[in-house]
DRENBAKOL-935256 format. One record per residue (C-alpha): chain; residue in three letters; x, y, z. Coordinates in steps of 0.2 Angstrom, whole numbers, padded with zeros to 4 digits. Layout:
BEGIN
(r 'A','ALA',(X,Y,Z)) ...
// end
This chain:
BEGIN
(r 'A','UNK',(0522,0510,0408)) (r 'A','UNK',(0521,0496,0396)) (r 'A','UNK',(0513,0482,0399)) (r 'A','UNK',(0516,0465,0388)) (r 'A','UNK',(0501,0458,0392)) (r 'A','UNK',(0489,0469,0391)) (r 'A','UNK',(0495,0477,0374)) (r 'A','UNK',(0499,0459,0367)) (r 'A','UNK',(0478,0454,0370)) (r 'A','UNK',(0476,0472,0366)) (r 'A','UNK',(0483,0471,0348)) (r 'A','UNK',(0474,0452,0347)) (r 'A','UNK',(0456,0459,0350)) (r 'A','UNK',(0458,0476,0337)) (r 'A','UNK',(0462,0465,0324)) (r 'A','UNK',(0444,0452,0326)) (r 'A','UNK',(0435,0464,0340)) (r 'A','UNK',(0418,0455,0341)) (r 'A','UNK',(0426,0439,0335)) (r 'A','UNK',(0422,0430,0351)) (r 'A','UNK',(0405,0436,0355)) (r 'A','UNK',(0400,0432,0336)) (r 'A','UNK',(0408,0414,0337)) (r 'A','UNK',(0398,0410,0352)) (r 'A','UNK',(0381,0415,0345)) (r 'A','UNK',(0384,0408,0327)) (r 'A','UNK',(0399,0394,0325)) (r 'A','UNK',(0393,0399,0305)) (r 'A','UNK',(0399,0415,0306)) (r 'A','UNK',(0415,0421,0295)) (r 'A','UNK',(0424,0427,0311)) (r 'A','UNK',(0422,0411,0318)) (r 'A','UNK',(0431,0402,0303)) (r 'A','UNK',(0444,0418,0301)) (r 'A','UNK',(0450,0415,0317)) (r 'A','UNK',(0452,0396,0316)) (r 'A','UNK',(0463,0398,0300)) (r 'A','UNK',(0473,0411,0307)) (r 'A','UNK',(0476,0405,0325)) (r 'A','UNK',(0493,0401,0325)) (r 'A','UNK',(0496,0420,0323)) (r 'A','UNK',(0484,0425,0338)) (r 'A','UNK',(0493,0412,0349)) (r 'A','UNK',(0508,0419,0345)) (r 'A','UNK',(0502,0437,0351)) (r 'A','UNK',(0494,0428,0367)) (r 'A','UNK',(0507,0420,0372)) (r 'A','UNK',(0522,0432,0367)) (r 'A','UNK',(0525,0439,0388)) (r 'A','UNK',(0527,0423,0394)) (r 'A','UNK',(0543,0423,0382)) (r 'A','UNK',(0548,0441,0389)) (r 'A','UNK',(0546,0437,0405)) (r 'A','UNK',(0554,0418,0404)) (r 'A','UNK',(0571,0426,0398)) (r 'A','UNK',(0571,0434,0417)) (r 'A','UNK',(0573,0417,0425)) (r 'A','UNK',(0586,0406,0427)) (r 'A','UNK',(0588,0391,0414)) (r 'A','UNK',(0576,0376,0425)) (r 'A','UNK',(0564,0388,0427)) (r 'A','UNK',(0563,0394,0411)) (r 'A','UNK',(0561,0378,0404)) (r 'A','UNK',(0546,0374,0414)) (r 'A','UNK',(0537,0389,0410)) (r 'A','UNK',(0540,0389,0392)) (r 'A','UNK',(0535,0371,0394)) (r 'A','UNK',(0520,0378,0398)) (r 'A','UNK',(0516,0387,0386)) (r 'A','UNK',(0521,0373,0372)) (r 'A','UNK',(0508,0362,0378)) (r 'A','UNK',(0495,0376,0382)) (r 'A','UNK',(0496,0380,0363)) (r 'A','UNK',(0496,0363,0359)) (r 'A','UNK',(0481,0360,0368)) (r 'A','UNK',(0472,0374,0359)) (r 'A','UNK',(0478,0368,0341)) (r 'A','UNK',(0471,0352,0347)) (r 'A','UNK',(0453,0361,0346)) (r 'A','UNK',(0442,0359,0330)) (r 'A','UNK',(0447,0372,0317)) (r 'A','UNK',(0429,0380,0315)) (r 'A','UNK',(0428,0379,0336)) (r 'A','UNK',(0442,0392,0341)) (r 'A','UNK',(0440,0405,0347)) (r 'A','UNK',(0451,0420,0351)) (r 'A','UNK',(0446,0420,0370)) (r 'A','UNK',(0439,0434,0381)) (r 'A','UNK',(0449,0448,0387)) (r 'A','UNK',(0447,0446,0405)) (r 'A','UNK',(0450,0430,0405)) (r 'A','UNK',(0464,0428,0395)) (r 'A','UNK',(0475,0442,0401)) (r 'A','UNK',(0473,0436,0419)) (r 'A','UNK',(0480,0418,0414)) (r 'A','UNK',(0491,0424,0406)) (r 'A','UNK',(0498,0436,0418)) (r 'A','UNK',(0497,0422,0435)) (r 'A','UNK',(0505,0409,0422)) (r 'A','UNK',(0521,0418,0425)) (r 'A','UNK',(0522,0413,0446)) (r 'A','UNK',(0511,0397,0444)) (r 'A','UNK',(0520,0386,0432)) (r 'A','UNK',(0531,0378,0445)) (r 'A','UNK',(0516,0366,0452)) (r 'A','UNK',(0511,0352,0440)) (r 'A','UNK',(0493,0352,0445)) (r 'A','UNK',(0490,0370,0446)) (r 'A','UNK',(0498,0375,0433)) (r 'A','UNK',(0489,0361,0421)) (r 'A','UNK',(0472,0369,0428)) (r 'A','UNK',(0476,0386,0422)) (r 'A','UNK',(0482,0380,0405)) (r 'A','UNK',(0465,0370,0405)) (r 'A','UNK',(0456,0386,0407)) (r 'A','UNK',(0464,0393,0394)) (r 'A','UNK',(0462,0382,0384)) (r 'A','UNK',(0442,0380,0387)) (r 'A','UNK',(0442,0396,0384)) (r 'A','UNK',(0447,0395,0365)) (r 'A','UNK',(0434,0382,0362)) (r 'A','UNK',(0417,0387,0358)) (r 'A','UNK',(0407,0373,0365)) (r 'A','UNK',(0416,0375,0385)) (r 'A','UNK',(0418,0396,0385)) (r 'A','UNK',(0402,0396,0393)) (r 'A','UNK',(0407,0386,0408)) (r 'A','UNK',(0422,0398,0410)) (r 'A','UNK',(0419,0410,0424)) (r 'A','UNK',(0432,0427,0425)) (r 'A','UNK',(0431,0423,0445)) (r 'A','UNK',(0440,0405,0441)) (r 'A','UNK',(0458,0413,0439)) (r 'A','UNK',(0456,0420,0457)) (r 'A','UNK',(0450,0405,0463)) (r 'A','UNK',(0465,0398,0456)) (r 'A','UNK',(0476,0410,0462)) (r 'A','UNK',(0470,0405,0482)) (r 'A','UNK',(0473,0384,0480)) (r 'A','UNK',(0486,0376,0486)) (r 'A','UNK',(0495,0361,0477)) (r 'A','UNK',(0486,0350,0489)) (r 'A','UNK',(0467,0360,0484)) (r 'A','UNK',(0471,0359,0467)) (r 'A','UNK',(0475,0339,0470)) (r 'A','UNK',(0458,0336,0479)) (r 'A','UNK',(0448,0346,0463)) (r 'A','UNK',(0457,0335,0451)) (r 'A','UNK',(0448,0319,0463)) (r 'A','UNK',(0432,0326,0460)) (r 'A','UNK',(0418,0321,0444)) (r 'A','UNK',(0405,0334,0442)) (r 'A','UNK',(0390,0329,0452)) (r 'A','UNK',(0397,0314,0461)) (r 'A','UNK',(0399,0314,0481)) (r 'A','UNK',(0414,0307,0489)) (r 'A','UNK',(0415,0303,0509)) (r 'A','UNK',(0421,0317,0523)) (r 'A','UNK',(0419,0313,0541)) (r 'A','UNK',(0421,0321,0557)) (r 'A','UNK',(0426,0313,0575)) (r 'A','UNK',(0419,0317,0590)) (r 'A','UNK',(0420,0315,0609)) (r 'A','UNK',(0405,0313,0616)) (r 'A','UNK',(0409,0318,0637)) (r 'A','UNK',(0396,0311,0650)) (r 'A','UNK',(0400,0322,0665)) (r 'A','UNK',(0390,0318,0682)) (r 'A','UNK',(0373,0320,0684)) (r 'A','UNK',(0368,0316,0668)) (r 'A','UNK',(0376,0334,0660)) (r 'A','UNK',(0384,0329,0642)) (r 'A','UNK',(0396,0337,0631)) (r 'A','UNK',(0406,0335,0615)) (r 'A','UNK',(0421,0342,0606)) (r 'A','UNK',(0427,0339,0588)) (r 'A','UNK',(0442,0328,0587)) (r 'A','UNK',(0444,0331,0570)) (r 'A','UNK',(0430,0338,0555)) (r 'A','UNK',(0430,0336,0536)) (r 'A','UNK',(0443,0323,0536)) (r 'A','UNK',(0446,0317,0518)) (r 'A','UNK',(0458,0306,0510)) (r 'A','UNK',(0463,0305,0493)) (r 'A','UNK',(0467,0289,0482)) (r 'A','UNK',(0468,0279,0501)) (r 'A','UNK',(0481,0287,0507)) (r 'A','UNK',(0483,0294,0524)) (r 'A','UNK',(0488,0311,0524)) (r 'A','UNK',(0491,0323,0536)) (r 'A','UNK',(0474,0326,0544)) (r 'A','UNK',(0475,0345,0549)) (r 'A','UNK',(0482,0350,0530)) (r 'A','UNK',(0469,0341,0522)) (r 'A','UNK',(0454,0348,0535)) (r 'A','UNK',(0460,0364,0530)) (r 'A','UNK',(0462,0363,0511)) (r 'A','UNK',(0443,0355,0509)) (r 'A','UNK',(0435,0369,0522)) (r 'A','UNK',(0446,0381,0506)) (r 'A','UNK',(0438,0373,0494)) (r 'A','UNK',(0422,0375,0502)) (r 'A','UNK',(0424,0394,0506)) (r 'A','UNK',(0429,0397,0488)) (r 'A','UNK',(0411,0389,0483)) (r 'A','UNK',(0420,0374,0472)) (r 'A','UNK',(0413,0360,0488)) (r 'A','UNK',(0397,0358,0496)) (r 'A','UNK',(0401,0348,0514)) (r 'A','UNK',(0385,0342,0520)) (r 'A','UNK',(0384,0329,0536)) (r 'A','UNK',(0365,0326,0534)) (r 'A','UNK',(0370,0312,0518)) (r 'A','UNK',(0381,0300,0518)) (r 'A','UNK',(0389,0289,0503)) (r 'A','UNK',(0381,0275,0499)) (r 'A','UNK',(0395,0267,0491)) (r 'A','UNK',(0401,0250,0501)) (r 'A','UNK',(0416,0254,0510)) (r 'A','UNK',(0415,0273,0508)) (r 'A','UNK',(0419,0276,0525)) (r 'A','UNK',(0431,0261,0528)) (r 'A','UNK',(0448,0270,0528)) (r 'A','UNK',(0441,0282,0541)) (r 'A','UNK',(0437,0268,0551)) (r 'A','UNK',(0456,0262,0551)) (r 'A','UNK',(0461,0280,0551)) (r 'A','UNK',(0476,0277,0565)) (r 'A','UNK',(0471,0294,0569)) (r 'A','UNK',(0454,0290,0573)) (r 'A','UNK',(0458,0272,0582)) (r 'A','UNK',(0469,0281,0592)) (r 'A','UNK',(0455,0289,0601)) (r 'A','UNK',(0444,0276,0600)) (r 'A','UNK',(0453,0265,0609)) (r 'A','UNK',(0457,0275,0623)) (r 'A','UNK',(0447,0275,0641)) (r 'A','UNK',(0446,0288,0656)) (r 'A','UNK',(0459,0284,0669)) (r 'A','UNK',(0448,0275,0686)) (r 'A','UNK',(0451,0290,0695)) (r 'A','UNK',(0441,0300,0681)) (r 'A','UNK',(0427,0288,0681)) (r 'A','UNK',(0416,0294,0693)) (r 'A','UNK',(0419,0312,0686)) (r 'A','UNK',(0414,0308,0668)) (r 'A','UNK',(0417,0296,0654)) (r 'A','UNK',(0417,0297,0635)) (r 'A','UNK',(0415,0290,0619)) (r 'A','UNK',(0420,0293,0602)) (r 'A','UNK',(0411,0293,0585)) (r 'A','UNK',(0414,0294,0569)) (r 'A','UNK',(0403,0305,0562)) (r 'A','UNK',(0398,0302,0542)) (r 'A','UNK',(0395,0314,0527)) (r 'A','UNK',(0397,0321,0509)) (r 'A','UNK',(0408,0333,0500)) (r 'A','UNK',(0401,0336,0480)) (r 'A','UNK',(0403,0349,0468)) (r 'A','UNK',(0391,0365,0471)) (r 'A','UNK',(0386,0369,0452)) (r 'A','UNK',(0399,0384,0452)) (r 'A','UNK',(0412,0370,0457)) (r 'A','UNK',(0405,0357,0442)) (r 'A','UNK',(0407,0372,0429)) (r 'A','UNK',(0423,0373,0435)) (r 'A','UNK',(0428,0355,0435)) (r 'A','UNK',(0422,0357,0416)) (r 'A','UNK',(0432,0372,0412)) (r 'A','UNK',(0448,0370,0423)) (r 'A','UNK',(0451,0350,0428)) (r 'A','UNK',(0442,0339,0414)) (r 'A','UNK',(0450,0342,0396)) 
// end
């Protein structure tokens, strides 16, 4: 069975084969400045079944997606001539083909463009890592909005809340209230949704959650202090005829979510352009 994507990359590497593996090694190279003066036919190869496929939708749809593609290539031109580069198989055909059901969320779908587009360019293809278009593929608009908050290497505040339980004779216990609570640009969010897109982020290897450092900066953890959420408990107290049975005390635990150095390539490569 045909497929458009495959045989449009396919027909793009026979014609420079080693172009991209010579281009990263020697920006001198003549397949290096062949393929910066020819790149408007290679972009048209790369990007001819997103046109197939956005005739299949209906007319907002495809707009958006051949949006996409406009400022996708326009990106790419935007490159230094003697600094494109045709990019690697198995990573373009994968953007290519997840473009076509990821183009509906701004966020996301700006990520995969940036890809693509570091991909092209010869000073960024080696942050670009083939496993980042999976990675893409298992955010969430709300993941992809926390990425976009991060700088390579720079920290930003999580916490966790906790009830501490004092039981009779001197037992004690805990529970967590709430862990890896995060905010983005101050804004309270829903506090279970946002738990779960950091703990993502952390399983994909992007996020590092560490609760043995804290941010330094003043007033880091300010807004988890007002957290309504977290005042909430804070201000409640055991009923008198649980007192003698036990009591507790809540506490907001601080920490540290900052890019592992998988997740700082991939800021480079997907977020930052």
């Amino acid at each position: 069975m045909c497929d458009p994507i495959s045989d449009s990359l396919k027909l793009m590497h026979e014609i420079a084969p080693s172009a991209t593996e010579n281009a990263a090694k020697n920006l001198t190279d003549e397949p290096t400045k062949f393929i910066g003066k020819t790149t408007t036919s290679f972009l048209k190869i790369l990007f001819e079944p997103i046109n197939i496929f956005a005739e299949k939708l209906d007319y907002k749809r495809k707009a958006k997606l051949l949006n996409w593609k406009e400022y996708s290539n326009a990106d790419i031109l935007e490159i230094e001539e003697d600094k494109r580069i045709i990019p690697p198989l198995e990573i373009a055909g994968p953007i290519i083909d997840a473009s076509r059901y990821y183009f509906e969320n701004d966020t996301l779908s700006k990520m995969f463009s940036n890809l693509l587009v570091s991909a092209c360019n010869v000073d960024k293809i080696k942050s670009v890592h083939p496993a980042y278009v999976k990675i893409l593929e298992q955010m969430s608009a709300l993941d992809a909005r926390i990425m976009n908050s991060f700088d390579k290497n720079v920290s930003k505040a999580i916490a966790k809340y906790v009830m501490d339980i004092n039981l009779k004779d001197n037992l004690k216990s805990y529970f967590e209230i709430a862990t890896n609570v995060f905010y983005i640009d101050r804004e309270y969010d829903d506090i279970d949704v946002m738990s779960a897109s950091i703990t993502n982020l952390e399983r994909l290897g992007l996020l590092k959650l560490d609760y043995s450092y804290c941010n330094l900066e003043k007033d880091a953890y300010k807004m988890y202090e007002e957290d309504p959420t977290y005042k909430k408990f804070a201000s409640s107290r055991v009923s008198p005829e649980q007192v003698d049975t036990f009591q507790t005390h809540i506490r907001l635990i601080k920490g540290i979510a900052v890019p592992t150095p998988f997740g700082n390539q991939f800021i480079t490569a997907c977020v930052k352009k």
